[in-house]
C-alpha positions in Angstrom: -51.0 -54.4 -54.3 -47.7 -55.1 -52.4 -45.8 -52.6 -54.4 -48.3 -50.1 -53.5 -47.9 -51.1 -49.8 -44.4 -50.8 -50.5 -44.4 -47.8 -52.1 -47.0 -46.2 -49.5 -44.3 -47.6 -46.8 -41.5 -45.7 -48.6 -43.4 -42.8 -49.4 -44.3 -42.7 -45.6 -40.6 -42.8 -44.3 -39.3 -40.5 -47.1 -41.6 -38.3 -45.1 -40.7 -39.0 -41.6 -37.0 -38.1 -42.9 -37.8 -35.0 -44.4 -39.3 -33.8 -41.1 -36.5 -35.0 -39.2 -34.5 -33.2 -41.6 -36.2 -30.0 -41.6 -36.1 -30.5 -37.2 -32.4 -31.2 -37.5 -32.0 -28.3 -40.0 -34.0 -25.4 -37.7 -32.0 -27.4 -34.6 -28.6 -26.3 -36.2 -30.1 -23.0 -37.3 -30.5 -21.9 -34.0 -28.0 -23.7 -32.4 -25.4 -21.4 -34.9 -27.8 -18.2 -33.6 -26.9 -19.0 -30.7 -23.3 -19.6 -30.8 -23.1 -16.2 -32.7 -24.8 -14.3 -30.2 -22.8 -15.8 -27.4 -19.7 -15.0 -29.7 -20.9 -11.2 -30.2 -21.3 -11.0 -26.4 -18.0 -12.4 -25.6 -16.3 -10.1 -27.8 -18.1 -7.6 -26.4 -17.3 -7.9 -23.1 -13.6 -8.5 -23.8 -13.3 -5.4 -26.2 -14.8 -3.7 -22.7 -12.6 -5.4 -20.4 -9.9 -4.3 -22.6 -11.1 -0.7 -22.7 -11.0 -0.6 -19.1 -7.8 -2.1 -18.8 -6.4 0.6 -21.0 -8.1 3.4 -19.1 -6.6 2.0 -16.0 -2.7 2.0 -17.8 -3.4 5.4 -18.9 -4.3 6.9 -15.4 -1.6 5.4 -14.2 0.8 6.6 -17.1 -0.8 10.2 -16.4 0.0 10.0 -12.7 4.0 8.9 -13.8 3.7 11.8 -15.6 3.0 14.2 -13.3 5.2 12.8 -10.8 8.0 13.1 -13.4 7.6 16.3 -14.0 7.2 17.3 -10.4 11.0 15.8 -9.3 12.1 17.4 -12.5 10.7 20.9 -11.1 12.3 20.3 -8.0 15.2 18.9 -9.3 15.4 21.9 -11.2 14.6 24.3 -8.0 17.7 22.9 -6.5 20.4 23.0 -9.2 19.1 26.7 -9.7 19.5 27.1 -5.6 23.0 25.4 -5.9 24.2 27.7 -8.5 23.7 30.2 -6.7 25.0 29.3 -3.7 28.6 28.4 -5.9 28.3 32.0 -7.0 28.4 33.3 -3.8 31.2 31.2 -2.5 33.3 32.3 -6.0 32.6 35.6 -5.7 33.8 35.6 -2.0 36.6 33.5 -2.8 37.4 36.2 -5.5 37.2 39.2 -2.9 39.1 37.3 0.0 41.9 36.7 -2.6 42.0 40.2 -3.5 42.1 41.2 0.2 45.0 38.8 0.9 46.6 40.4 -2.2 46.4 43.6 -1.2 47.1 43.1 2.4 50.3 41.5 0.8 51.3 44.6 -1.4 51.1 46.6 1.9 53.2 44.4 3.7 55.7 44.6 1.5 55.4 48.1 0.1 
């Protein structure tokens, strides 16, 4: 009869631990649910802070861009204006020193 007790006694807390296994079991369970969830939402929101990070560098790399290519147009505006303008001091350069030539020749002719 005490075996049996005993045994009923064992059988009883065998019991208890397999329901606080199965408690502790389900309490990981969703304790890993939620840490994978919360993992899935912080990777979300990083990839999308990211993303907007990189729209923000690329806006900006677009306006570089355009400014670039604006100083290049004027840049380009001017060294066309300045050529130009050299051309037109040559070629009067040219005619004034034919004119001093020629007034030379007649001077001495």
């Amino acid at each position: 009869v005490l075996e049996r007790s005993h045994w009923e006694t064992l059988k009883a807390e065998a019991s208890g631990l397999s329901e606080r296994v199965t408690k502790l079991t389900e309490t990981n369970a969703d304790a890993i649910k939620r840490l994978a969830n919360d993992t899935r939402l912080d990777t979300s929101l990083e990839r999308n802070r990211i993303n907007e990070q990189l729209k923000a560098v690329e806006a900006e790399v677009r306006d570089v861009r355009a400014l670039i290519k604006q100083e290049v147009t004027n840049l380009s505006s001017a060294q066309a204006e300045l050529k130009v303008e050299m051309l037109k001091y040559a070629v009067g350069m040219v005619f004034s020193a034919a004119a001093l030539s020629l007034a030379a020749l007649r001077l001495f002719f």
